[in-house]
Backbone as numpy.savetxt, mean C-alpha at the origin, in Angstrom:
# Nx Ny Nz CAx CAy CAz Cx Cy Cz
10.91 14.98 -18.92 11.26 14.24 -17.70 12.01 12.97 -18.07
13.22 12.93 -17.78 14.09 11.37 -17.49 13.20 10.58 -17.62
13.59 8.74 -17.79 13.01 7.84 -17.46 12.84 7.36 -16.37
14.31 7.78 -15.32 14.53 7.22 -13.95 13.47 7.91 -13.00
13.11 9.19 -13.37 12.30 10.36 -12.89 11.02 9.41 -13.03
10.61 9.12 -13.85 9.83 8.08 -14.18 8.81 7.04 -13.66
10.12 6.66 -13.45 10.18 5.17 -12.63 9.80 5.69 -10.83
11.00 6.48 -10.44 10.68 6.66 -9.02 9.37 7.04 -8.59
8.14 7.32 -9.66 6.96 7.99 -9.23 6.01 6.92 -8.40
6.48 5.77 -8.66 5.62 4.63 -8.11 6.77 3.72 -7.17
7.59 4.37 -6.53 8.43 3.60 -5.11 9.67 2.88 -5.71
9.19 2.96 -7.12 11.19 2.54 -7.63 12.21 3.50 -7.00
13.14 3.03 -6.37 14.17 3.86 -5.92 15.07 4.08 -6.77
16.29 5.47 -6.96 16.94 5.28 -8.17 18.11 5.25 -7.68
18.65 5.22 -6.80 19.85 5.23 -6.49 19.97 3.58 -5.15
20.61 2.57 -5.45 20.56 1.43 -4.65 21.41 0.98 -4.32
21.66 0.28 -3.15 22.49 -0.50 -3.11 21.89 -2.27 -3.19
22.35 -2.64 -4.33 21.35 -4.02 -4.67 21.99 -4.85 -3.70
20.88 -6.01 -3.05 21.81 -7.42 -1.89 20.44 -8.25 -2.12
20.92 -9.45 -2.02 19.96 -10.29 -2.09 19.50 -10.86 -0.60
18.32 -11.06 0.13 18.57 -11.83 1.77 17.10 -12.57 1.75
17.20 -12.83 2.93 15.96 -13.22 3.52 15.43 -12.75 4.45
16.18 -11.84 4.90 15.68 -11.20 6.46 16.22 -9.81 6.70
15.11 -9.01 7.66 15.79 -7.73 7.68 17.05 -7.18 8.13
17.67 -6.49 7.33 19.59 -6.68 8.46 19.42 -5.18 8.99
18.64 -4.14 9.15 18.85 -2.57 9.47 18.53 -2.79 10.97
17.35 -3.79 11.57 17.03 -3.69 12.85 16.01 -4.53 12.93
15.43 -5.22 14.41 14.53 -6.25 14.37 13.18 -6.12 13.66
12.85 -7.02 13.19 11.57 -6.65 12.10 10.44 -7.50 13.24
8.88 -7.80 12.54 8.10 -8.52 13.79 7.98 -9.91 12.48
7.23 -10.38 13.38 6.78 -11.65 13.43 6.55 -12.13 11.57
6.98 -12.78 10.71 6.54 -12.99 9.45 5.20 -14.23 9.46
4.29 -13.90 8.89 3.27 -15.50 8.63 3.66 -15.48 6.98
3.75 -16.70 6.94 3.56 -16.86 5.23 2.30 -17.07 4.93
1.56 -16.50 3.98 0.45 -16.43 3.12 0.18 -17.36 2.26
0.95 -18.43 2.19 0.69 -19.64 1.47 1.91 -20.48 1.95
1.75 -22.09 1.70 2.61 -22.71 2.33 3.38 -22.94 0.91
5.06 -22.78 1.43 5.97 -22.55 0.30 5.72 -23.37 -1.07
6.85 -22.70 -1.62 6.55 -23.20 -3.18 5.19 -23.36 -3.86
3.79 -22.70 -3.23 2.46 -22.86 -3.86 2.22 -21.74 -4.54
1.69 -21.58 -5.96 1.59 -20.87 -6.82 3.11 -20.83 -7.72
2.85 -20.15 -8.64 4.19 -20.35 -9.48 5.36 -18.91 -9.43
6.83 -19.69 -9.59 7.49 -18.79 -8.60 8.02 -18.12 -9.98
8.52 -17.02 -9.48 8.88 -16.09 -10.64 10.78 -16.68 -11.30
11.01 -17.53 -10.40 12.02 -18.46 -11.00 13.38 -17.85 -10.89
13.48 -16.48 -10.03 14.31 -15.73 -9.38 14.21 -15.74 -8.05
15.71 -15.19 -7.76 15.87 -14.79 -6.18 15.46 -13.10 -5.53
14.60 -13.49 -4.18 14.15 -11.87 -4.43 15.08 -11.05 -4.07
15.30 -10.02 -4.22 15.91 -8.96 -3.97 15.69 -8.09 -3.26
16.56 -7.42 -2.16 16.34 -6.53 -1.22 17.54 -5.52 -1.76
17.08 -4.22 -2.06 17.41 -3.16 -2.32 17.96 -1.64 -1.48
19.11 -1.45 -0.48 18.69 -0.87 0.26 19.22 1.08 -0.11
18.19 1.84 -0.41 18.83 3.32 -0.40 19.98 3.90 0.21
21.30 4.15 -0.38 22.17 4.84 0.47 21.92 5.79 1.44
20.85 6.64 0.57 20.85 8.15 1.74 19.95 7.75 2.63
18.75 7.24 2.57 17.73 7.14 3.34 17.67 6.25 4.22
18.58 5.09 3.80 18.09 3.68 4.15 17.04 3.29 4.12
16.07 3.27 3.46 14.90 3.17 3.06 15.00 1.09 2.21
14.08 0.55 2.51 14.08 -0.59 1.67 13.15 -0.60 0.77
13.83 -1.27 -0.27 13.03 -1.67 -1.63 13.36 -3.32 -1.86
12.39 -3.80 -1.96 11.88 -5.04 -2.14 11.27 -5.71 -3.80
12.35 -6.59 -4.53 11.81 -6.74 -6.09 11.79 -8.72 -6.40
11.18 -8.59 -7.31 10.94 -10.38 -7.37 10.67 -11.13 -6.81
9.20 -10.94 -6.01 8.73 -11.38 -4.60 7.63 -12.25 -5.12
8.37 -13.69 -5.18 7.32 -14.79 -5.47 6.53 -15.38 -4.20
7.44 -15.33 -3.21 6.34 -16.00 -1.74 6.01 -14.56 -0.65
4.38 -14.70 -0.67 3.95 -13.63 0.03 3.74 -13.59 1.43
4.41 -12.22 1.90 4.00 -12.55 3.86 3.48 -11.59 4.41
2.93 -12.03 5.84 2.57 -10.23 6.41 3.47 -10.67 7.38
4.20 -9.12 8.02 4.75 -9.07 9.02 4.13 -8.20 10.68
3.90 -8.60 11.16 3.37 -8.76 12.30 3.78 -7.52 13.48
3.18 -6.22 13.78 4.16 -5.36 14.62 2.75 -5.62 15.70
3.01 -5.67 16.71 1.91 -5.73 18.04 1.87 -4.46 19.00
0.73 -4.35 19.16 0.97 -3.36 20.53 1.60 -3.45 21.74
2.21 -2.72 22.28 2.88 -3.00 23.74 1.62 -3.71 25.11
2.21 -4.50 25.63 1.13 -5.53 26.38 0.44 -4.48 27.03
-1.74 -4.81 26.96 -2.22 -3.58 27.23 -2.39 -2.52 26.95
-1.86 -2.91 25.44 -2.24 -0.95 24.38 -2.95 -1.57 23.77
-3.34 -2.62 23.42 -4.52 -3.21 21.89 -5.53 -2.43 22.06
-6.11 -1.91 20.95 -7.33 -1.93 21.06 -8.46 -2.41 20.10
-8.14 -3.62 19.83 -8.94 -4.52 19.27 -9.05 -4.23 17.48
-8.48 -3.51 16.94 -8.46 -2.70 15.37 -7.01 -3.50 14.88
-7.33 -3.90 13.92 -6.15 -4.29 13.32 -6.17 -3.78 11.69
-4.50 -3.25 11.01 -4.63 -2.60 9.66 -3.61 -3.79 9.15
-3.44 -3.53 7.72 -2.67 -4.36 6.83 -2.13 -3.12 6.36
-0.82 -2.95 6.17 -0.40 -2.12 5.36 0.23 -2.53 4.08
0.05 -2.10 2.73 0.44 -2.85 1.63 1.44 -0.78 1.22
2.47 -1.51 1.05 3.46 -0.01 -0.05 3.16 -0.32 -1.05
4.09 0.76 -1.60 3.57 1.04 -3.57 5.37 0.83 -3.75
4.66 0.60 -4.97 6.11 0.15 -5.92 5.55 -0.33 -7.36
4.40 0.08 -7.99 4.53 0.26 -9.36 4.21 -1.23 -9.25
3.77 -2.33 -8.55 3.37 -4.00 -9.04 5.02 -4.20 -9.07
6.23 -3.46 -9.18 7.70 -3.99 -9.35 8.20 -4.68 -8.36
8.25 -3.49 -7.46 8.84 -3.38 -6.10 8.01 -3.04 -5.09
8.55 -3.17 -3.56 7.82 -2.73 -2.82 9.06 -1.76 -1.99
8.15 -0.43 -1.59 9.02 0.14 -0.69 8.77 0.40 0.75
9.17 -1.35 1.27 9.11 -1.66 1.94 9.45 -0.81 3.54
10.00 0.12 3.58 10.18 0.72 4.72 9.07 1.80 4.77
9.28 2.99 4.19 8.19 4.00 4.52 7.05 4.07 4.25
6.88 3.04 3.21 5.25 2.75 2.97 4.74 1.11 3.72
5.58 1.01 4.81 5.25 -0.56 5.33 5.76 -0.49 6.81
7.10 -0.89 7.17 7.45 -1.24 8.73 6.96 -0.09 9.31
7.41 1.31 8.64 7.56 2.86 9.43 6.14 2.85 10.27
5.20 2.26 8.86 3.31 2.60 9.11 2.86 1.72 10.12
3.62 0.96 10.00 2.79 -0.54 10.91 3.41 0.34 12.30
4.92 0.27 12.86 5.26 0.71 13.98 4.34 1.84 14.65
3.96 2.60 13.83 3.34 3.85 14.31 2.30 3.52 14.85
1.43 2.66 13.82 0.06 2.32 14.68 0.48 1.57 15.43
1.17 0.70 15.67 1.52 -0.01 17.06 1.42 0.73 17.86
2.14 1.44 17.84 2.21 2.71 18.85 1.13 3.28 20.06
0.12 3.32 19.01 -1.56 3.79 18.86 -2.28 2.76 19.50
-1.95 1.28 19.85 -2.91 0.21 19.89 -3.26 -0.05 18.77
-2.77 -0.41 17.70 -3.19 -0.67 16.18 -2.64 -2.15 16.25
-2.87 -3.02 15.93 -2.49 -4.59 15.45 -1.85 -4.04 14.01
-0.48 -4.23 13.74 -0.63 -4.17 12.30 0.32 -4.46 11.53
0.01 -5.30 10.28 0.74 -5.94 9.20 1.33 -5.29 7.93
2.74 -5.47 7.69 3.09 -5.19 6.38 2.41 -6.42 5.40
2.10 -5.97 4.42 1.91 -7.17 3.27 2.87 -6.96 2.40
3.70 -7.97 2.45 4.61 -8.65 1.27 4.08 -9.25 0.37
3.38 -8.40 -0.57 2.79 -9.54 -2.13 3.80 -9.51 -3.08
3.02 -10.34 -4.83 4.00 -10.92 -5.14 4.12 -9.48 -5.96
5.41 -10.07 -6.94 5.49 -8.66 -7.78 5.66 -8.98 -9.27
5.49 -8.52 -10.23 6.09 -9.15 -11.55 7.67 -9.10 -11.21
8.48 -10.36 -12.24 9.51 -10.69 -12.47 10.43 -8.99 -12.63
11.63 -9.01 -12.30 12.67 -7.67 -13.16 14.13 -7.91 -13.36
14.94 -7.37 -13.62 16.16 -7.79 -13.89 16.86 -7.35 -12.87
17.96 -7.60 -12.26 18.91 -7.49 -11.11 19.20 -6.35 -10.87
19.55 -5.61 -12.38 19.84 -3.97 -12.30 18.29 -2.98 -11.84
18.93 -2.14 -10.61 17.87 -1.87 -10.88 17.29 -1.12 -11.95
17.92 -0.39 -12.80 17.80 0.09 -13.47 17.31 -0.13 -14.81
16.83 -1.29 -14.92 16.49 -2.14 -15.80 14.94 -2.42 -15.80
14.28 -1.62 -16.08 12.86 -1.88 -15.80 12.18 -2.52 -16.69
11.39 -3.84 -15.88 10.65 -4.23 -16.98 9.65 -3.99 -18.35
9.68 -4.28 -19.49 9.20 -3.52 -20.62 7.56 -2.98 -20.17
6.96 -4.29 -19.09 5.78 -3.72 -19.41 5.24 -2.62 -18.55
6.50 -2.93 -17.62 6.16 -1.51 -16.66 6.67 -0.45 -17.55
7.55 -0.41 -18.03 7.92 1.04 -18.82 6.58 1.51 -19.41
5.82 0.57 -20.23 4.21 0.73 -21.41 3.25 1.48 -20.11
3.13 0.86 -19.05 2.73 1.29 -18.13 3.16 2.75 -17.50
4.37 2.69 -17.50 4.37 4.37 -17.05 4.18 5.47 -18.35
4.43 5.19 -19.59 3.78 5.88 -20.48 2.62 6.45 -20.70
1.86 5.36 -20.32 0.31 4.82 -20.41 -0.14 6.82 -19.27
0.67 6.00 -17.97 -0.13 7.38 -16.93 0.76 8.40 -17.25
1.58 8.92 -17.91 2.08 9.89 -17.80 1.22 10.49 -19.00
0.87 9.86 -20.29 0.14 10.63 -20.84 -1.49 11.34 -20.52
-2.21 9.94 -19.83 -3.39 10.56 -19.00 -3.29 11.10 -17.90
-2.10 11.55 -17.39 -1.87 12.94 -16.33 -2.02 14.47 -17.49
-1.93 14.07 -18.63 -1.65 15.41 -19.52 -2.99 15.31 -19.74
-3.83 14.09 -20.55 -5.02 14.45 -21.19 -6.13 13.91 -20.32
-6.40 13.25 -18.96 -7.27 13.32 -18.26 -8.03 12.51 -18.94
-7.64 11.15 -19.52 -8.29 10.33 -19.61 -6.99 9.25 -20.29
-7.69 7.96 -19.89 -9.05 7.59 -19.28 -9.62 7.88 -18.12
-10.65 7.65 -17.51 -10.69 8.19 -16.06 -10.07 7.27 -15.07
-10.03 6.32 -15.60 -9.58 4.84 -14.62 -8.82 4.22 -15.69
-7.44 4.12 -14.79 -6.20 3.60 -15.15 -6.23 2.10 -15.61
-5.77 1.90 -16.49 -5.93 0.20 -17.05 -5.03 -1.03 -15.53
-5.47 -2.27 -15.60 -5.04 -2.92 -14.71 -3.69 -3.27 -15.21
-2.83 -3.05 -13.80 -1.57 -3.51 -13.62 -1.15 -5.05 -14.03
0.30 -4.75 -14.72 0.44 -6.57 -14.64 0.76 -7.36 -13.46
0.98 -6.41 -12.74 1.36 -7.75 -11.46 -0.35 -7.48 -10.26
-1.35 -6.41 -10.82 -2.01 -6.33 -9.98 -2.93 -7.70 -9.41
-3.34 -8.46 -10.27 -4.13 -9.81 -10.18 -4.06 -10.30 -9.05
-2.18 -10.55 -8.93 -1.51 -11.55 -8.06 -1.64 -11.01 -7.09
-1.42 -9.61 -6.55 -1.40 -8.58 -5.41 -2.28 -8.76 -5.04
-3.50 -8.66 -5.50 -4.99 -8.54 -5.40 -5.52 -9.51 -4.28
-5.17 -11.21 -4.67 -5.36 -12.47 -4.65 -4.22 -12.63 -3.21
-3.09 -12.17 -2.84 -2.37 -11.80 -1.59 -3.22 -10.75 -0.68
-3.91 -9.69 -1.21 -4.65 -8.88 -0.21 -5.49 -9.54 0.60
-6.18 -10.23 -0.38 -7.32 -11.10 0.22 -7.07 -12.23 0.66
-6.19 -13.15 0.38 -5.65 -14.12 1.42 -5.50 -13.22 3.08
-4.00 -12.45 2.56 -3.85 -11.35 4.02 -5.67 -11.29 4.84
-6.11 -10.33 4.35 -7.65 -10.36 4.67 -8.34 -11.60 5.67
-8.15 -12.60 5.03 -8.66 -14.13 5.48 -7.89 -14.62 6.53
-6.77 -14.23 6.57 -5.76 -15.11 7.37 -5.60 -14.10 8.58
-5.59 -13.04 8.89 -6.17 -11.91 9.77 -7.65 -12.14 10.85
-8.76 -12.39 9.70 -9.70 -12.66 10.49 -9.59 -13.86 11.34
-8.98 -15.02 10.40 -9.20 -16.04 10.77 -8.25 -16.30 12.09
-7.20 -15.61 12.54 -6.40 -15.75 13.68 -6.53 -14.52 14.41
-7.92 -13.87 14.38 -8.32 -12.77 15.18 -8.23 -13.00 16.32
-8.83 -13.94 17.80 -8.82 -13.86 18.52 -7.24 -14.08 19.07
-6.37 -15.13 18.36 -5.13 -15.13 18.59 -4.12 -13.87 19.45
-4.51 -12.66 17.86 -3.91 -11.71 17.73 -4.49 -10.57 18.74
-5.75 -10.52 19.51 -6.71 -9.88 20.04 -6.74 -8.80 19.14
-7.66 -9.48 17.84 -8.03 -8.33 17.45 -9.78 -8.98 17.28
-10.35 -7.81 16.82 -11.45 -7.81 16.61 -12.14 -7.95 15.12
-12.51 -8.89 14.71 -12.58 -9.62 13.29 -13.17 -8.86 12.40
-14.30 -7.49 12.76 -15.50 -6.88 12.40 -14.37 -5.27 11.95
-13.01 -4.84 12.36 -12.73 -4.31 12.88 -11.02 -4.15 11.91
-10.80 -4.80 10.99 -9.42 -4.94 9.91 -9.70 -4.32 9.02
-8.60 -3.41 9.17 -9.05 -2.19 7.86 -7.38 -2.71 7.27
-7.24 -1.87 5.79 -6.11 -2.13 5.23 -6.26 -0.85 4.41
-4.70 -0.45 4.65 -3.92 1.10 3.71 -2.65 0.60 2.77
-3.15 1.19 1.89 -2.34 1.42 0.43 -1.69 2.50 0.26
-0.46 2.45 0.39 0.31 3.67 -0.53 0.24 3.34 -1.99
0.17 4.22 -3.37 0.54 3.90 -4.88 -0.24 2.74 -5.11
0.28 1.84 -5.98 0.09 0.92 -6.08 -0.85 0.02 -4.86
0.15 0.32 -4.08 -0.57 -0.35 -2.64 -2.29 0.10 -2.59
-2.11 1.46 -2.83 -3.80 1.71 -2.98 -4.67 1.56 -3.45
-4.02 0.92 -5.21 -5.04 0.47 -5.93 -5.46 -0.84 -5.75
-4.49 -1.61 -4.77 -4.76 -2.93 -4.64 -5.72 -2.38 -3.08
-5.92 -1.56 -2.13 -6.79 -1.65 -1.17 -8.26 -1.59 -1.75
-7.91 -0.38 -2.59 -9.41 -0.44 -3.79 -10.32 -1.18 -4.40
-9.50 -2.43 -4.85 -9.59 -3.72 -5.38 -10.31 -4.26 -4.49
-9.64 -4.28 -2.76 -10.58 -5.26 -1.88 -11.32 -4.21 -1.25
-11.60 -3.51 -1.39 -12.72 -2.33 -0.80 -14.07 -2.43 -1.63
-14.02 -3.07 -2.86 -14.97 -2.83 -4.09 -15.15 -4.71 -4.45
-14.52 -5.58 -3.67 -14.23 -6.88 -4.33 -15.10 -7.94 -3.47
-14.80 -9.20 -3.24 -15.52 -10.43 -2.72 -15.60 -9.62 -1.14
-17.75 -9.24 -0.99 -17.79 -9.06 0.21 -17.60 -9.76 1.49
-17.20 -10.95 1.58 -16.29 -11.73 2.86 -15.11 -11.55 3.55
-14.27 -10.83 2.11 -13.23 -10.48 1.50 -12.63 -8.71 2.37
-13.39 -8.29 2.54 -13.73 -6.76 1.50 -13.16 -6.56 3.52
-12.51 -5.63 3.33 -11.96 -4.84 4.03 -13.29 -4.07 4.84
-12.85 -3.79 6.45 -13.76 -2.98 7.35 -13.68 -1.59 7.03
-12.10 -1.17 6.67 -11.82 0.46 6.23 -11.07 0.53 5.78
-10.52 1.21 4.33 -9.60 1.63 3.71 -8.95 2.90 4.12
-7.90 3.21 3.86 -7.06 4.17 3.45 -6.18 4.01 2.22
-6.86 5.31 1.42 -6.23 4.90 0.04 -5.18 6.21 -0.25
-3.58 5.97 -0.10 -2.73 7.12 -0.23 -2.15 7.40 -1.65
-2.74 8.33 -2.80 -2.11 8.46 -3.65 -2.61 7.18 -4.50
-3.83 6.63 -4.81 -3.66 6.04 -5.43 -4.71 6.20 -6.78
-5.87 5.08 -6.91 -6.58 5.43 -8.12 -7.88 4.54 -8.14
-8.43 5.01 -8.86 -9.80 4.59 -8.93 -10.39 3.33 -9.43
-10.87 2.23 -9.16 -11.26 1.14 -9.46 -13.27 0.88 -8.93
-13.74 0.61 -10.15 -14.93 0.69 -10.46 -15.34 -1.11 -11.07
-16.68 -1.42 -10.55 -18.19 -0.32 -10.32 -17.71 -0.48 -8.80
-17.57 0.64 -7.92 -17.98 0.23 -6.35 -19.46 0.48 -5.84
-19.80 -0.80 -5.08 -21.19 -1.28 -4.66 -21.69 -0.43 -3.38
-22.68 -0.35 -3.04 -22.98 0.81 -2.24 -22.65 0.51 -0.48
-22.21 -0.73 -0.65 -21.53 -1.58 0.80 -19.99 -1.89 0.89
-19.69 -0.59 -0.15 -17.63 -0.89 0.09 -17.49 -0.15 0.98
-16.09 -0.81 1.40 -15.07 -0.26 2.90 -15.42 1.05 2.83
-15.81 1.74 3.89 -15.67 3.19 4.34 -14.11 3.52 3.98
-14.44 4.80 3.44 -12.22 4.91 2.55 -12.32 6.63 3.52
-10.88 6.00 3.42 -9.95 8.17 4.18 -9.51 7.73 3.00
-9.39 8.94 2.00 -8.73 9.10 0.53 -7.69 10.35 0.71
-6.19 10.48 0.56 -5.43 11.00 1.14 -4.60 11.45 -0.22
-4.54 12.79 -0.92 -3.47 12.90 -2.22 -2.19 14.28 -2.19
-1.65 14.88 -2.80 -1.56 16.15 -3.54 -1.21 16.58 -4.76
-2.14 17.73 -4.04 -2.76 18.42 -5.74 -1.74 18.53 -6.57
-0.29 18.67 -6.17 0.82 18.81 -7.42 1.72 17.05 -7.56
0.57 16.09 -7.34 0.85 15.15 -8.09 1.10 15.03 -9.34
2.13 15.44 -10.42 2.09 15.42 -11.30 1.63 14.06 -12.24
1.33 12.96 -11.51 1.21 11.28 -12.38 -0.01 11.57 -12.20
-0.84 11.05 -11.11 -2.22 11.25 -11.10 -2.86 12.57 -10.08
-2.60 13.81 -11.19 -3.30 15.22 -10.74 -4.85 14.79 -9.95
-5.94 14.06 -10.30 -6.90 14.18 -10.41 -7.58 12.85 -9.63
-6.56 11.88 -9.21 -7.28 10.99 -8.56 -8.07 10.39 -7.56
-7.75 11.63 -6.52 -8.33 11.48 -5.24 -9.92 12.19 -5.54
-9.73 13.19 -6.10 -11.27 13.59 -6.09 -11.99 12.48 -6.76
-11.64 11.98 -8.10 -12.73 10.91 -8.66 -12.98 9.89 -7.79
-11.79 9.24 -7.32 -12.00 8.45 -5.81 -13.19 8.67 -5.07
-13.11 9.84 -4.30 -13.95 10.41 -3.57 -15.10 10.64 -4.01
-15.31 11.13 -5.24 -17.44 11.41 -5.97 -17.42 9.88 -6.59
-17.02 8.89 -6.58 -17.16 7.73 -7.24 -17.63 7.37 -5.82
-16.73 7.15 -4.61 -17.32 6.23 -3.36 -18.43 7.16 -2.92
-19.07 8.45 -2.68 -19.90 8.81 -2.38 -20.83 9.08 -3.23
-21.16 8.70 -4.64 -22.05 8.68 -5.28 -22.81 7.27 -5.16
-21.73 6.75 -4.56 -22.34 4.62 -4.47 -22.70 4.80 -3.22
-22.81 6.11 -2.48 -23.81 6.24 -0.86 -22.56 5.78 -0.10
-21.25 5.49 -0.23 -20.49 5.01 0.97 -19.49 5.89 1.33
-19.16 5.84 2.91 -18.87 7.28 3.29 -17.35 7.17 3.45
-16.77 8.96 2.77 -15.64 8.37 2.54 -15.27 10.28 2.73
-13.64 10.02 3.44 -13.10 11.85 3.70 -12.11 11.92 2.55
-11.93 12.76 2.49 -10.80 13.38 1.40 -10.04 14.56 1.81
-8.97 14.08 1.42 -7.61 15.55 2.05 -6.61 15.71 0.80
-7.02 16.47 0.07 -5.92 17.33 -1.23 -5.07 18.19 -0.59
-4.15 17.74 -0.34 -2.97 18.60 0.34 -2.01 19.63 -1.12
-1.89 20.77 -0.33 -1.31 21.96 -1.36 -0.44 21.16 -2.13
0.67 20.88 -1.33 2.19 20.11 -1.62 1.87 18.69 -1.44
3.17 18.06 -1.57 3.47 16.66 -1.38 3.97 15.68 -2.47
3.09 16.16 -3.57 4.04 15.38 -4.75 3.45 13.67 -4.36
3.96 12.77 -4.97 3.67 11.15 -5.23 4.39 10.38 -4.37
3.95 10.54 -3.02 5.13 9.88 -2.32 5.44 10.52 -0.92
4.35 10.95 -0.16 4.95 12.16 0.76 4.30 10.43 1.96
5.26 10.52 3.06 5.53 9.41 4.16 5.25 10.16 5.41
5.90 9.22 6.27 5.98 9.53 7.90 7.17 10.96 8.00
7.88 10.75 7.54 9.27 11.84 7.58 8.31 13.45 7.33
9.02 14.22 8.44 8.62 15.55 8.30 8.87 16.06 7.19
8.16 16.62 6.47 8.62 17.91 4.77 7.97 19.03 5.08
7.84 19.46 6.13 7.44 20.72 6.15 6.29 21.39 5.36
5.46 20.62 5.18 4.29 20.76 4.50 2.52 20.42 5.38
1.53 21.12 4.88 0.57 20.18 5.55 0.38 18.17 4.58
1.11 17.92 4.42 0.97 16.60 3.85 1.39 16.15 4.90
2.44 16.37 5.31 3.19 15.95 6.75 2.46 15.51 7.67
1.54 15.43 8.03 0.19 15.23 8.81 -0.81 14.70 8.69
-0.16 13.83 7.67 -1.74 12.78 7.29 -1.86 11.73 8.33
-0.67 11.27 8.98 -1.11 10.33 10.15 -1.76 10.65 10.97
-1.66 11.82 11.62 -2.69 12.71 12.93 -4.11 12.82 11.62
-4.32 12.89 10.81 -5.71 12.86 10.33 -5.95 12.17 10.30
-5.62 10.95 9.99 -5.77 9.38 9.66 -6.22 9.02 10.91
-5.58 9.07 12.14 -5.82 8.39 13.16 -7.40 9.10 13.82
-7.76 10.70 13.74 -8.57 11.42 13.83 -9.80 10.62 13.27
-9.71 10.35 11.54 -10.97 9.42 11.25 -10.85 8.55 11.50
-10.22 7.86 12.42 -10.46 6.42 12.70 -11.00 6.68 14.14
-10.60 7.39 14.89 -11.27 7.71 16.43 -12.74 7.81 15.96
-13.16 8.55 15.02 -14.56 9.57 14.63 -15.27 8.20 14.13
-14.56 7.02 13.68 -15.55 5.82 13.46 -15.21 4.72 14.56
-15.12 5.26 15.60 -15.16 4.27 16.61 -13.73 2.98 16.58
-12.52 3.60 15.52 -11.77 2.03 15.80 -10.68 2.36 16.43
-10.73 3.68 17.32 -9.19 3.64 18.44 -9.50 4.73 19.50
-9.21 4.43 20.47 -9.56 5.88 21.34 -9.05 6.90 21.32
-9.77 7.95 21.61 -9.04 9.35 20.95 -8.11 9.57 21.86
């Protein structure tokens, strides 16, 4: 397998058109909060980069020193008091910001969902995209060989995961804390991870219980341990011809239900590392109608 092949397994895009901005130019985006007041924490000493796919138009998002959530609302009189965070995957590099972020948030809007993209930070990269940082390269080595030999069982921590981590849980805090604002319901903020994105929901599903997420959805991602027998209720969502991580959703799944906390699982035939909102003609195609299904079945949207 290529390197670029590689790379795209975690939301690197390989084909780009690189632009640098501040704001979305494809169509109106919602509301941004910043997650810290500027210039706090240390900046990666670059300009970020917005990346946009020729064929797809899809966005990719790289060198993201100030973190935000963006804000999609229900139509006046659809709330129903549930609010999600959506975090995309992009390998700790990038974020791919459209189908693992605006697409997800709009939808549950849709639904009466309150719900946020999270813009965290990312490690530093070079302009090209094609230029991947060294330690992400060690990093995709790292899982491509324990996709062959099935170990370790749990993937070593990311370099940009810390920082992500430490943005989830701000996000988290800054959610509750402007709950009634937003009419949402404080008891009631769940947060979904695509890739990467999932291992950071994992993180706060298993992390500071103040902190700790009402419900996860973890898409495609990986296992993070010890989880305590009071983590987020998880929908664990994969497929089986994941070639990076063959095996992760099930350990996911006997890891959160061996710690007594209740959690569904869907191994879809197809889908590969990366299957979205866009039809593929597959049952993967349909993880949102399941998704929304366990969330009716725990009381956070009407059926």
């Amino acid at each position: 397998m290529g390197q670029l092949s590689k790379l795209a397994c975690l939301g690197i895009a390989v084909t780009l058109l690189a632009t640098t901005a501040n704001a979305r130019a494809d169509e109106p985006g919602g509301s941004i909060i910043s997650l810290s007041p500027a210039g706090a924490g240390a900046s990666l000493g670059v300009p970020e980069i917005r990346e946009k796919d020729e064929k797809t138009g899809d966005m990719m998002i790289r060198n993201v020193s100030e973190p935000t959530l963006e804000l999609f609302r229900p139509a006046p009189g659809r709330a129903n008091g549930t609010a999600v965070i959506v975090a995309p995957g992009g390998g700790f590099v990038g974020l791919g910001y459209d189908a693992g972020g605006t697409a997800v948030a709009r939808a549950l809007a849709l639904q009466g969902v309150t719900a946020f993209v999270l813009k965290y930070r990312t490690i530093r990269s070079a302009p090209d995209p094609m230029q991947m940082p060294e330690v992400h390269m060690k990093e995709m080595e790292r899982i491509m060989a324990r996709a062959k030999s099935g170990t370790p069982v749990e993937v070593p921590p990311f370099a940009g995961e810390p920082h992500a981590v430490e943005d989830g849980a701000r996000a988290m805090a800054i959610v509750r804390q402007r709950a009634t604002e937003w009419g949402v319901d404080p008891k009631r903020v769940g947060f979904i991870g695509f890739s990467a994105g999932a291992y950071l929901a994992a993180d706060l599903a298993i992390g500071d219980k103040a902190l700790r997420p009402d419900f996860v959805a973890l898409f495609y991602g990986g296992l993070r341990t010890p989880v305590p027998s009071d983590a987020s209720p998880a929908f664990i969502a994969a497929a089986a011809d994941d070639e990076y991580q063959p095996d992760d959703a099930t350990q996911l799944y006997a890891t959160w239900r061996k710690a007594g906390v209740p959690a569904e699982l869907h191994v879809y035939e197809r889908g590969g590392h990366g299957f979205d909102l866009k039809p593929n003609g597959k049952t993967s195609g349909h993880w949102f109608d399941e998704l929304l299904w366990w969330m009716q079945s725990r009381g956070l949207m009407r059926a």
